[in-house]
C-alpha positions as CSV (number, residue, x, y, z in Angstrom):
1,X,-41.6,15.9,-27.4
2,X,-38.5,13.9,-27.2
3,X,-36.7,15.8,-24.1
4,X,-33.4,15.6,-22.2
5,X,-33.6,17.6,-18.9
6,X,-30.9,18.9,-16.7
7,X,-31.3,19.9,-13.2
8,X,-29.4,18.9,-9.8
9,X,-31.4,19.6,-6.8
10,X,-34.5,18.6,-5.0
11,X,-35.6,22.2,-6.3
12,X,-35.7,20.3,-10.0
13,X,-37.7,17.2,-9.4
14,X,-41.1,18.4,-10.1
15,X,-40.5,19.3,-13.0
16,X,-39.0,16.2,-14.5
17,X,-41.9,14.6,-12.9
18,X,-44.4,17.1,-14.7
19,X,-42.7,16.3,-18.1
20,X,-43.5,12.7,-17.6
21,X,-46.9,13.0,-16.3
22,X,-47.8,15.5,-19.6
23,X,-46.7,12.9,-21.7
24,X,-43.2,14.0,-22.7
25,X,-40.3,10.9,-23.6
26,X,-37.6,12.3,-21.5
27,X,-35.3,10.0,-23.1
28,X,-31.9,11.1,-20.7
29,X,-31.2,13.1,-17.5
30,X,-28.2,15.2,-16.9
31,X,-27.2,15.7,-13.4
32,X,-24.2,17.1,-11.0
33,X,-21.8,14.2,-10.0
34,X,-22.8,12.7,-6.5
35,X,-21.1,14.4,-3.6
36,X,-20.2,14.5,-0.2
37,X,-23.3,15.0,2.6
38,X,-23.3,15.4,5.8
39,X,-21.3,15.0,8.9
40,X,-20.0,11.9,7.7
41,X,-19.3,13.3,4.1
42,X,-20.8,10.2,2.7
43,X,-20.9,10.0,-1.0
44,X,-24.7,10.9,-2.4
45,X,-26.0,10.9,-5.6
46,X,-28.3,14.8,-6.3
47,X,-32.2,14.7,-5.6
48,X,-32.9,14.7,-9.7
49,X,-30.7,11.6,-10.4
50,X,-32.5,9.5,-7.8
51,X,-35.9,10.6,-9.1
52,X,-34.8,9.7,-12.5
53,X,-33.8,6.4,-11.3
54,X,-37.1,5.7,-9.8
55,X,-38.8,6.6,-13.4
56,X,-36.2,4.7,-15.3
57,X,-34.3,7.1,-16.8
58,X,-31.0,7.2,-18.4
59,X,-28.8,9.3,-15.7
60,X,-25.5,11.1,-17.0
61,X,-23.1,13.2,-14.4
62,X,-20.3,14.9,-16.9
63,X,-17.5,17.1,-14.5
64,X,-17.5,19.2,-17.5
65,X,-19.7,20.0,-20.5
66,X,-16.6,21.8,-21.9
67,X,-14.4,18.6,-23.7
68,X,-17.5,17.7,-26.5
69,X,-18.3,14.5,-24.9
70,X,-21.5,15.4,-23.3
71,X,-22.3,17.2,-26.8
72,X,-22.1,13.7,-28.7
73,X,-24.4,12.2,-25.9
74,X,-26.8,14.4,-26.6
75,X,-26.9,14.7,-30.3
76,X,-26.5,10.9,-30.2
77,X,-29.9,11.0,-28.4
78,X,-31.4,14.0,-31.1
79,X,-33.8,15.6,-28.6
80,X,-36.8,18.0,-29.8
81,X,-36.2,20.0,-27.0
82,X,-33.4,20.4,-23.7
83,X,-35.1,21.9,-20.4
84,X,-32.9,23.0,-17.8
85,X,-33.6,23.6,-14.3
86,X,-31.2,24.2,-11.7
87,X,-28.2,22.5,-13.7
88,X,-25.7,24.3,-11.7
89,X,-23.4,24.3,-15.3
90,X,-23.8,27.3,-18.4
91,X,-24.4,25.1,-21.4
92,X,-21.8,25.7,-24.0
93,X,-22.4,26.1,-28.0
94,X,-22.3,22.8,-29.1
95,X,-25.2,21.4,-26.9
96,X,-27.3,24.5,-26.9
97,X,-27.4,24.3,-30.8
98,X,-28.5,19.9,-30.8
99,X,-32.4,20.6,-30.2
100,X,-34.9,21.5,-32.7
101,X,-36.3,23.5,-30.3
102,X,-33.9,25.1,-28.2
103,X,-32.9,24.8,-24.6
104,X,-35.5,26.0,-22.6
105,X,-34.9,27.1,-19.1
106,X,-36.8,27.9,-16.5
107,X,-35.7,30.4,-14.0
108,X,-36.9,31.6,-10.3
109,X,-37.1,35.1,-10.7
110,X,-38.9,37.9,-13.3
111,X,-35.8,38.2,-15.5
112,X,-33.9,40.2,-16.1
113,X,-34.0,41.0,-12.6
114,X,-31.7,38.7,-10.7
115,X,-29.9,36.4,-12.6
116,X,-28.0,34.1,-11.3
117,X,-27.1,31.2,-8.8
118,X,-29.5,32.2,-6.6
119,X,-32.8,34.7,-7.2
120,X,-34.8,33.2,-4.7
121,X,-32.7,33.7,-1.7
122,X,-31.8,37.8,-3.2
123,X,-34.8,38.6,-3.9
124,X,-36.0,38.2,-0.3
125,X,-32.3,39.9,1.2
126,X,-33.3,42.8,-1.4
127,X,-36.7,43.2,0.3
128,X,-38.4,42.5,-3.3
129,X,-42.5,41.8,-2.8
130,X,-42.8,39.7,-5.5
131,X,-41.2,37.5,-7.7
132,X,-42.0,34.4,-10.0
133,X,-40.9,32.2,-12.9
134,X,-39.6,32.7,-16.2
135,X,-39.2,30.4,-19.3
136,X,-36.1,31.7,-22.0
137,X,-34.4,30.3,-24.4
138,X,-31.0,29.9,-23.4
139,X,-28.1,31.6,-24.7
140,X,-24.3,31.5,-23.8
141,X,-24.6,34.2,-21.3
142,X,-26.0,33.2,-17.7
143,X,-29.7,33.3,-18.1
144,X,-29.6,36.4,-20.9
145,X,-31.7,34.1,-23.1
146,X,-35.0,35.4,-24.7
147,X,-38.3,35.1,-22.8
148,X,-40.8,32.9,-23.7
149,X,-43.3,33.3,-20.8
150,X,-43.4,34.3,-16.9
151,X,-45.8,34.1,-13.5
152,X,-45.6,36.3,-10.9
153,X,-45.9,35.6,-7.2
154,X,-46.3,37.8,-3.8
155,X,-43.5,37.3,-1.8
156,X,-45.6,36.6,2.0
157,X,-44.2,39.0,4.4
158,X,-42.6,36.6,6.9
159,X,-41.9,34.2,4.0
160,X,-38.4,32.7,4.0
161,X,-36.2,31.7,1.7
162,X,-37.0,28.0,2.4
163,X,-40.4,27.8,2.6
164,X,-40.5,30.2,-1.4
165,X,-38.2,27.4,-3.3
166,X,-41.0,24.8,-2.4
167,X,-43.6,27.1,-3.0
168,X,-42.1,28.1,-6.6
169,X,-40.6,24.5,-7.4
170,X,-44.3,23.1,-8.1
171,X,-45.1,26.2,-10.4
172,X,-41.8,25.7,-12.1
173,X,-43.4,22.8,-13.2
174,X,-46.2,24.1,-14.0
175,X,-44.8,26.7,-16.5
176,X,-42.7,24.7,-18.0
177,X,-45.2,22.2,-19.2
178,X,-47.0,24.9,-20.6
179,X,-44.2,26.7,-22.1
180,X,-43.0,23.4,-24.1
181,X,-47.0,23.1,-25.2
182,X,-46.9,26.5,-26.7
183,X,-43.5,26.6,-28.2
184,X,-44.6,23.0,-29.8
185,X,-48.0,25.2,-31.2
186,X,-46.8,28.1,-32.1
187,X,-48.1,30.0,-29.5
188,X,-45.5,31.6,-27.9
189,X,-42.3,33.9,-29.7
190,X,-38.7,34.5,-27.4
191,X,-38.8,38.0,-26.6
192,X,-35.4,39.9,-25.8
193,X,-34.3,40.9,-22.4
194,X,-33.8,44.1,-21.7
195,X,-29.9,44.2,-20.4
196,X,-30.6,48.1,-18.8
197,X,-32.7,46.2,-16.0
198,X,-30.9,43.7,-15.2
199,X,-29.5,42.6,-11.8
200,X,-27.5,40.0,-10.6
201,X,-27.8,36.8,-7.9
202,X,-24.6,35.4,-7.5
203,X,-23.9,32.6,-5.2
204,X,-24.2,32.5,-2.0
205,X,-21.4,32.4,0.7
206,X,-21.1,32.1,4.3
207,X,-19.9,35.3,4.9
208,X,-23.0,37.4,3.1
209,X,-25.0,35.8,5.9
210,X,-22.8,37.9,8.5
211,X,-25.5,40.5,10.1
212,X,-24.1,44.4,10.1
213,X,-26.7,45.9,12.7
214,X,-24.6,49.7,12.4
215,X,-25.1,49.8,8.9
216,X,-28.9,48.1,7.9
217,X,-31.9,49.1,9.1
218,X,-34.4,46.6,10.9
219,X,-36.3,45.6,8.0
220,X,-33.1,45.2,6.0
221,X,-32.0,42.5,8.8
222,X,-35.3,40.7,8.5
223,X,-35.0,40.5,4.7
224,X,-31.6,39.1,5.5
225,X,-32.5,37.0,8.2
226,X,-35.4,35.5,6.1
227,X,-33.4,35.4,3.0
228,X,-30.5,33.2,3.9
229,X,-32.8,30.6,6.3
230,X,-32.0,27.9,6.0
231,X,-28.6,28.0,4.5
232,X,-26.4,29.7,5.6
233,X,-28.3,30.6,8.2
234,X,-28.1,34.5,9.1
235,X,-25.8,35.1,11.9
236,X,-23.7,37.8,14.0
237,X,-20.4,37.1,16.8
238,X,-21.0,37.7,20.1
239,X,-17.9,36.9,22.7
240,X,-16.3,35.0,19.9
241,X,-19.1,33.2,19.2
242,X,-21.6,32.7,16.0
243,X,-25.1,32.9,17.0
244,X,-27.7,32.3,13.9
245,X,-30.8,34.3,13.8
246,X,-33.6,31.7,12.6
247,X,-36.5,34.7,12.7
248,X,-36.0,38.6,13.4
249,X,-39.2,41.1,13.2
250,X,-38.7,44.8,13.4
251,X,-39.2,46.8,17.1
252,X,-39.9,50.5,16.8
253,X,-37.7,53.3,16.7
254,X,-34.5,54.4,19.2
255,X,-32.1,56.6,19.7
256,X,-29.6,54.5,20.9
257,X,-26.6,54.0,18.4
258,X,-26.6,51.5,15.7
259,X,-25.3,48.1,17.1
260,X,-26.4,48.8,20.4
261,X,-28.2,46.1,22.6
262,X,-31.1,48.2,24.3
263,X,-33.5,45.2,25.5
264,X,-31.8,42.2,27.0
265,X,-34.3,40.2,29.1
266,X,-37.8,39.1,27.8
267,X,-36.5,40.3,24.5
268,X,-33.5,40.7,22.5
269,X,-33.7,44.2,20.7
270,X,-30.7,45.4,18.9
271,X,-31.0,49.4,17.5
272,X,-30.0,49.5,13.7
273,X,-29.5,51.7,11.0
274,X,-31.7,55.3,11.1
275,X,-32.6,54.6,14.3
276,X,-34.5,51.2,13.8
277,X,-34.7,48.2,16.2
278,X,-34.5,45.0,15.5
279,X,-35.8,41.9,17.7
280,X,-34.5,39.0,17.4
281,X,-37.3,36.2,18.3
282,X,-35.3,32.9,17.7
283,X,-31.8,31.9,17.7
284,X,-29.2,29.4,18.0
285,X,-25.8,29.6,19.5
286,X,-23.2,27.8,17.9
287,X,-23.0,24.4,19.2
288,X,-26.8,24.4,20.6
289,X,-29.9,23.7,19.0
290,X,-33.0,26.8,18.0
291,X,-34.0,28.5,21.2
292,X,-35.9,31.8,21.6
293,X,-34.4,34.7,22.6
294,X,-35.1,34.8,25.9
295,X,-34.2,31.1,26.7
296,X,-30.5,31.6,25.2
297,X,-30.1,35.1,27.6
298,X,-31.0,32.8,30.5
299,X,-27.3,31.1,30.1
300,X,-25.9,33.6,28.2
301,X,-26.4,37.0,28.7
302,X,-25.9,39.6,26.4
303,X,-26.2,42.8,28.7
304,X,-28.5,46.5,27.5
305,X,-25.7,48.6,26.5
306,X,-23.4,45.7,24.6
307,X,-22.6,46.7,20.8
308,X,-22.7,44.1,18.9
């Protein structure tokens, strides 16, 4: 197939690699304008542009897809098919009705359960055990497409948000490869979503991260605490101070009240919702780097008995 893809992140790359190696003429690449990274803010151009540089692809980077202009590109280019992974923009009328074949979109999560900006990261804060990849055709909504094809994956039971997106980016690929092959045959009919089961993912913000030991249980802080690593980083104030949580596990029952501090030593444990405890194995304290538990209460203590 004659393709254009669109995708931003690092998240996107192997599947604009897998449409290559299968044989696909990705004849242009839509991307996210460079930005601003790091300390320094220094301009930097998204992880799918620079791939597509490397493969000799045509790069575009519209601000808006909402002004037509991005419309002509792509009907000037008359692709058989769009595939869109982690764009970042909701494709408007006018593009999503160019290719003969529809926009096809692959998207981390068993839709219609969380849509969104960000299914990978909720799913694990919601305490979901599995998950996967689906393939739609893509409508006006946000991801309320029809469904071409999913895989589902087991959701590890330390396994963090981080260390998911690069186990689902290669399957991504995967699917999508597959899913172009049997729209291309025949093979495979759009299904509707059912809109009574959906839920939503929106984007993240720092302030979601923020830990509320008095009103989660232990296992709902893990999920958290898993979920948002590494960005933005789980996190709670203690004497004015954030202090991330990198990795929490779950530590028995008390009867302490929720938000107390009942190990401070060896251990940090902090009693939660329904009488759960919480232990929080590594940390870091805002200005330092990761430490355990035990190494940050050696020069700053958190006394048994604090709330938090």
């Amino acid at each position: 197939m004659k393709i254009v893809f669109m995708g931003t992140p690092d998240y996107a790359v192997p599947t604009l690699e897998a449409l290559v190696n299968a044989g696909h003429t990705v004849a242009a690449v839509f991307a996210q304008p460079d930005k601003p990274a790091g300390r320094k803010h220094t301009i930097t151009p998204p992880p799918v542009k620079v791939c597509a540089q490397k493969l000799g692809i045509p790069v575009y980077q519209p601000v808006t897809l909402k002004n037509g202009e991005a419309a002509q590109q792509i009907r000037d280019i008359s692709p058989d098919a769009i595939v869109v992974v982690a764009y970042g923009k909701i494709l408007p009328a006018d593009i999503l009705s160019v290719p003969k074949y529809g926009c096809v979109n692959a998207h981390a999560s068993l839709l219609p359960k969380y849509r969104g900006a960000s299914p990978i990261q909720w799913c694990i804060v919601c305490g979901e055990q599995k998950t996967g990849i689906t393939t739609m055709l893509m409508d006006e909504g946000m991801d309320t497409g029809d469904i071409f094809e999913t895989l589902t994956v087991d959701i590890g039971a330390e396994e963090t948000a981080e260390e998911l997106f690069e186990r689902l980016a290669p399957l991504s690929a995967e699917l999508t490869v597959k899913t172009l092959s049997d729209i291309e045959s025949g093979a495979v009919k759009p299904v509707k979503q059912d809109n009574n089961e959906a839920t939503y993912a929106p984007i993240i913000k720092k302030e979601m991260a923020l830990l509320d030991f008095k009103e989660k249980t232990a296992e709902q802080i893990c999920n958290a605490v898993r979920g948002f690593y590494s960005w933005p980083c789980a996190y709670f104030f203690y004497d004015g101070r954030r202090i991330k949580v990198i990795k929490a596990v779950t530590a028995g029952k008390t009867a302490a009240d929720a938000g107390t501090v009942t190990e401070s030593g060896d251990r940090l444990v902090i009693a939660c919702k329904d009488g759960t405890c919480v232990s929080l194995v590594t940390v870091q304290p805002e200005g330092s780097k990761p430490m355990t538990a035990k190494q940050m209460l050696c020069g700053r203590p958190i006394p048994a008995g604090t709330v938090i």
